[in-house]
Structure formats: C-alpha cells, structure tokens
C-alpha positions as CSV (number, residue, x, y, z in Angstrom):
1,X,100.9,123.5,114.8
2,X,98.1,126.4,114.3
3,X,97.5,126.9,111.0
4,X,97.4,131.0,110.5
5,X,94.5,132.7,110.7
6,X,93.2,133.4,107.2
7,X,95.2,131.2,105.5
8,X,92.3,129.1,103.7
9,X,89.4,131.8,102.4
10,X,86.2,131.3,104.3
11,X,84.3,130.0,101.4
12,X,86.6,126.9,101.4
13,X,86.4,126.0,104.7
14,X,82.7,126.1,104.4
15,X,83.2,123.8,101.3
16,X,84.8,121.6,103.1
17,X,82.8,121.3,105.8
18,X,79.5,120.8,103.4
19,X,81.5,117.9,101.8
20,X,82.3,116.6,105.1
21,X,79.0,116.6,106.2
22,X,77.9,114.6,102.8
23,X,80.5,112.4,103.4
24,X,78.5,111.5,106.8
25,X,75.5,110.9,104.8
26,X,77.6,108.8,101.8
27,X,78.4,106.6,105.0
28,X,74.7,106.6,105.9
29,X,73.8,105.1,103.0
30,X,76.3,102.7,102.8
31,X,75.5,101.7,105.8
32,X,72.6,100.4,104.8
33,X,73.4,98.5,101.5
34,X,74.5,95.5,101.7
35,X,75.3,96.2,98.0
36,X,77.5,99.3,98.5
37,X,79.2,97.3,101.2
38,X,80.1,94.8,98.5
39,X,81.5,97.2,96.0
40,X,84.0,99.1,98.6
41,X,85.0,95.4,99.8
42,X,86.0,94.9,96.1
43,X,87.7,98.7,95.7
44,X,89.6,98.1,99.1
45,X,90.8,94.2,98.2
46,X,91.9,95.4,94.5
47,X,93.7,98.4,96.2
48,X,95.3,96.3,98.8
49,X,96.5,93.6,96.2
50,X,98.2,96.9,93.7
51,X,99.9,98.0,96.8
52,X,100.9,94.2,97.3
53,X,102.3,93.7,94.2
54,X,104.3,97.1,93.9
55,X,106.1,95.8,96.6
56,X,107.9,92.7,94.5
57,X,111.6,93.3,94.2
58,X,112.1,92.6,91.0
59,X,114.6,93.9,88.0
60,X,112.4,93.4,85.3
61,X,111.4,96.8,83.5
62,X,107.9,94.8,82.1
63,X,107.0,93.8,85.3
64,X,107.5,97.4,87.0
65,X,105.9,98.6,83.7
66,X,103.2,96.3,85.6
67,X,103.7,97.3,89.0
68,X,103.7,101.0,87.9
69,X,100.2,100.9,86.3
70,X,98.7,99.3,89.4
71,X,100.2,101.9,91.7
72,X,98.3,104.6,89.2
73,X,94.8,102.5,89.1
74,X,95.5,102.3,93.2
75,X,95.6,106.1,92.9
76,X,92.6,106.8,91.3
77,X,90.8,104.2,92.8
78,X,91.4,106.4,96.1
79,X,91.0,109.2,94.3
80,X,87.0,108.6,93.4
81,X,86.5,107.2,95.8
82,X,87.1,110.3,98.3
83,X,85.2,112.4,95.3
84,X,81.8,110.7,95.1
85,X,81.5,110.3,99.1
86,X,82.0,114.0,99.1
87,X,79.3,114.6,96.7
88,X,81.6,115.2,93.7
89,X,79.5,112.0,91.4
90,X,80.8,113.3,87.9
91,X,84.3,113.9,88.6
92,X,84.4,110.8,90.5
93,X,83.1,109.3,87.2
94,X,85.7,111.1,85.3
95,X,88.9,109.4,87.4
96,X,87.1,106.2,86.9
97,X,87.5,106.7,82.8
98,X,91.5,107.0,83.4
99,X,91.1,103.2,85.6
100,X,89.1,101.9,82.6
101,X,91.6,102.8,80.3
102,X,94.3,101.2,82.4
103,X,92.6,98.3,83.1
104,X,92.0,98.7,79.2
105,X,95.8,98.4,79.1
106,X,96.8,95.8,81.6
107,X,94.9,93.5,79.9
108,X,96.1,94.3,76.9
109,X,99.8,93.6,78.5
110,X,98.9,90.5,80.4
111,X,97.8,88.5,76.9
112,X,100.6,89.3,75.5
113,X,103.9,90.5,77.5
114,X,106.0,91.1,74.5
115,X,103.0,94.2,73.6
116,X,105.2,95.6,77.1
117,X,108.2,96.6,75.8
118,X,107.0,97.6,72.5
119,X,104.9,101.0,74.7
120,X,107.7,101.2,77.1
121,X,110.2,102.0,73.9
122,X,107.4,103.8,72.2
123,X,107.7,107.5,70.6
124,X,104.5,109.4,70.9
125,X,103.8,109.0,67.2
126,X,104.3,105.3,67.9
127,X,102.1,105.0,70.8
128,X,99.5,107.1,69.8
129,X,99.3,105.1,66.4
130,X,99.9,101.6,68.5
131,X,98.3,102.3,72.1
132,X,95.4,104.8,72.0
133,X,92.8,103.8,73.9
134,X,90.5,103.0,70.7
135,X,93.5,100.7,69.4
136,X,93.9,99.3,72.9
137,X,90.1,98.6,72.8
138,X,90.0,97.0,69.2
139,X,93.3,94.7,69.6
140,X,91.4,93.3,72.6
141,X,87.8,92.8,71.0
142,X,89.9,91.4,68.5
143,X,91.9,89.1,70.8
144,X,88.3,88.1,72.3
145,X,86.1,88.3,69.5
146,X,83.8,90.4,70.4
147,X,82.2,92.2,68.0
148,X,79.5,93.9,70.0
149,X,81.5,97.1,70.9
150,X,80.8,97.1,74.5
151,X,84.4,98.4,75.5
152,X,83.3,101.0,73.6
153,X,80.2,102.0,74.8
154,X,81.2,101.7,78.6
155,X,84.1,104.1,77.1
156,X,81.9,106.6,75.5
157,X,79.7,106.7,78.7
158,X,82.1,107.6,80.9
159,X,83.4,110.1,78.4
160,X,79.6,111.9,77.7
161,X,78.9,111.8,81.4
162,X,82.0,113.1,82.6
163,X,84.7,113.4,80.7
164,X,83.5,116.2,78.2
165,X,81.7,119.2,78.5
166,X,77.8,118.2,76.5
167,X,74.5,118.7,77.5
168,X,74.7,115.3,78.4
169,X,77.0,115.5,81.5
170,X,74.6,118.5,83.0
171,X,72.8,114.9,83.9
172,X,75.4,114.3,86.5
173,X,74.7,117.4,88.3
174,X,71.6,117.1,88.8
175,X,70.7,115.8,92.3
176,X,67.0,115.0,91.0
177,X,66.3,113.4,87.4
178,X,64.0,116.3,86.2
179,X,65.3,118.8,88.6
180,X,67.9,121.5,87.8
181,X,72.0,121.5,87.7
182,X,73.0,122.5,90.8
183,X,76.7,124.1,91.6
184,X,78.9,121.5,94.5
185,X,78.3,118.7,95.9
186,X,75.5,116.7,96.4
187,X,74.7,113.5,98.0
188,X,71.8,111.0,96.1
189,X,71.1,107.8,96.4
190,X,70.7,106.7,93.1
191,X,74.6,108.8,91.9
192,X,76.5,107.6,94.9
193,X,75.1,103.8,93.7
194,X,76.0,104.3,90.0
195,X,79.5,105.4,90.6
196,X,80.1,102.6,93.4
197,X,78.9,100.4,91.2
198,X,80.9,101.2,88.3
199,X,84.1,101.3,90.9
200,X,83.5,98.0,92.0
201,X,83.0,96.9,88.0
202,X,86.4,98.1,87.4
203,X,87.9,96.9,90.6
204,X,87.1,93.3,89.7
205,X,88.7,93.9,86.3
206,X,91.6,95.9,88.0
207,X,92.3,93.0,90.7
208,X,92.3,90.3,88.3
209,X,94.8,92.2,85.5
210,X,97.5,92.7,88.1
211,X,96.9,89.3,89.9
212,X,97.9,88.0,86.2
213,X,101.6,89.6,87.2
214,X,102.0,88.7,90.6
215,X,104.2,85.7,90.9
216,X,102.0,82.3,92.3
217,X,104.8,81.2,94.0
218,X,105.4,85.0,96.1
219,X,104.6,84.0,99.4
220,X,103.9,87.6,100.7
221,X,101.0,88.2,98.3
222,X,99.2,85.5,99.2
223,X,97.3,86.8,102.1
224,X,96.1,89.8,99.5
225,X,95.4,87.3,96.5
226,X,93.5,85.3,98.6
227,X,91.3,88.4,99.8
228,X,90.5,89.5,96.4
229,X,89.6,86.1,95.5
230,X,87.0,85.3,98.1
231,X,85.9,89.0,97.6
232,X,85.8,88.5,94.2
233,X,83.7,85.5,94.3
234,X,81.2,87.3,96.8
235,X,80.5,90.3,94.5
236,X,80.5,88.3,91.5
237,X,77.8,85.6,93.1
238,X,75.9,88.7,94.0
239,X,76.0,90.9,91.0
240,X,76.0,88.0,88.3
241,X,75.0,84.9,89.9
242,X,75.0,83.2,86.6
243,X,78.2,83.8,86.0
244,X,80.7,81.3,87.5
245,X,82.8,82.7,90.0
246,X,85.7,81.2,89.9
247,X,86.8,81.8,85.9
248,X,88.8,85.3,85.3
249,X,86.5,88.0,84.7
250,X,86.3,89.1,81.1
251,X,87.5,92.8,80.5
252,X,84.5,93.5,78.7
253,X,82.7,96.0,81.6
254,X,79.2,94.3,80.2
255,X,80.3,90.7,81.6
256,X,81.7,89.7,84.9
C-alpha cells in the first residue's frame, strides 16, 4: 500500500532516518564486543523464556499474575532495547527502572506466593501502603538481610539519571562527558555500554524470577530454560567470575 504523500511531517522522517542510521552504528559497535554480544544474548534468552512461560495453560490467577508480569518485563525489555540502539540512552534507561521494579516484584512473589493474592485483591490505599516499590525493596532486604541498601541505590540511579527531571539526568544527554546536552539521538560508546550492561543485569535477575514459576516438569519450556541457563552461566562466568554460576542470582543489582 503507498502511504500518502505528506502523511508523516518531513522532520520525522528525517528523525527516523538519523535513528536508523545510529542504529547501524549501535550494530557496529556491538559487533565488536564480545561483551555487548553477551548482554543481548542474556536480554534475548530472558525474553524468549517470558514469552515461554506466558504460554502455560494454566487456571491459576497467581500464576497468570506471574505470567502477566513477565509478558510486561518482555515488553520493556524490547522496548529499550529498540531506544538505546536508536540513540535514545536515557529513556532507554528510564524503561529499564519499570523492569527493576518488576523484577523488584517477582521476587518479591516467588519467596513467598501467598504475598500474590494479597496485591492481586489489593485497593490502591492497600497496595500503595503494602507494595510500593520502597516497601517491595525493604521486605526483600529484609527477607535477605541486607542491610547495605543497594536495591536502593541501583533504584535511585535509574531514577536521577532518567527518571526525573535534575541537573543530574542532563548527564545522559550528553554525548561527551564535559561536552554539552545535545537535543536527539546520539550514539557513544561508553552510553550504549552502560545501558546494555544494565539490561543484561536485569535480564539475569528477570530470567531467573520467572524461571522460579515455570513448572520443572513443563516439557515445552525446557528448550528456553535450558538456553537461559547456559546463557546465564556464560555472562555470569564473564561478568563475575567469582561468583558461582550455577546458584540463583541474588536480586540485589550489586551481586550476580
């Protein structure tokens, strides 16, 4: 079909084909980091295994509560994804706050099932006072005890680099360190590697939370779980070789 003449202004079609042609150079880079490689192996096995999962035909309203928050952190993986290889770092960034808080969540859930049905029944008062993401973050340091805050640091990064408007974020939009905001896209080295390698953090976390949920003895899932394993174990044994690959990695985004 041909689209209509004029229907998209000028200006965005430009846009669009600037963030195409960052896109080419997001490849580029990736292309030549074994690193970067790494991280979108993780992103894509964590994806594949929430899209896995949301497949299981199942009646039970915790388990689809389950199902329903891997389909969002699927989403938004996506979702940042396509932003930071089009040169859009800091909203990229900002999606990838919304998958921290639901991997926040998930974990929450998968320690302790019954916490499932007590925030699928909630009222708002209820689930503000119960589920906020500071109360999801202290019941699980709790749970854990840690008592180094990290949850809440990684949190309160993501929210002064992205996710509210302070001096602070203007750091994001900056294509050199010292150099000046700039307006649209960019493509950098040293952004495009933070954000993958916060993505690939959280996919870890993500993969492993809704592994938790998907039934071991589901034969169609085992093709994915065993794909996010060995990918798992790769990115851990590169990222944290101290760290033993085959233990659960700890929701706190300092630790793998």
């Amino acid at each position: 079909m041909n689209r209509p003449t004029g229907l998209i202004p000028e200006n965005l079609l430009s846009l669009h084909l600037a963030e195409e042609g960052l896109r080419g150079k997001a490849l580029d880079l990736i292309a030549r980091d074994n690193r970067l490689q790494l991280h979108l192996e993780i992103v894509e096995a964590a994806m594949d295994l929430a899209d896995t999962f949301r497949q299981f035909d199942t009646m039970d309203e915790d388990i689809k509560v389950a199902q329903v928050l891997g389909m969002r952190m699927f989403n938004a993986l996506g979702a940042s994804l396509k932003l930071t290889l089009s040169g859009y770092h800091q909203n990229s960034a900002l999606i990838l706050r919304d998958v921290l808080e639901t991997v926040f969540l998930l974990d929450l859930f998968s320690g302790d099932r019954s916490q499932i049905s007590t925030w699928r029944y909630a009222d708002k008062k209820t689930r503000l006072k119960e589920f906020s993401p500071v109360k999801v973050r202290t019941k699980l340091d709790e749970r854990d005890g840690c008592t180094s805050k990290k949850r809440a640091e990684i949190y309160e990064l993501f929210s002064e680099l992205a996710g509210h408007p302070n001096m602070k974020s203007a750091w994001m939009m900056r294509p050199n360190k010292n150099g000046d905001a700039v307006i649209g896209p960019f493509m950098e080295a040293t952004a495009l590697d933070a954000v993958l390698s916060e993505m690939g953090r959280l996919a870890v976390q993500a993969g492993q939370h809704i592994n938790a949920f998907v039934p071991a003895d589901w034969q169609y899932s085992e093709a994915s779980r065993s794909a996010f394993s060995q990918a798992k174990r790769r990115w851990v044994s590169t990222f944290y070789p101290a760290a033993k690959s085959d233990q659960p990695t700890t929701s706190d985004p300092s630790k793998a």
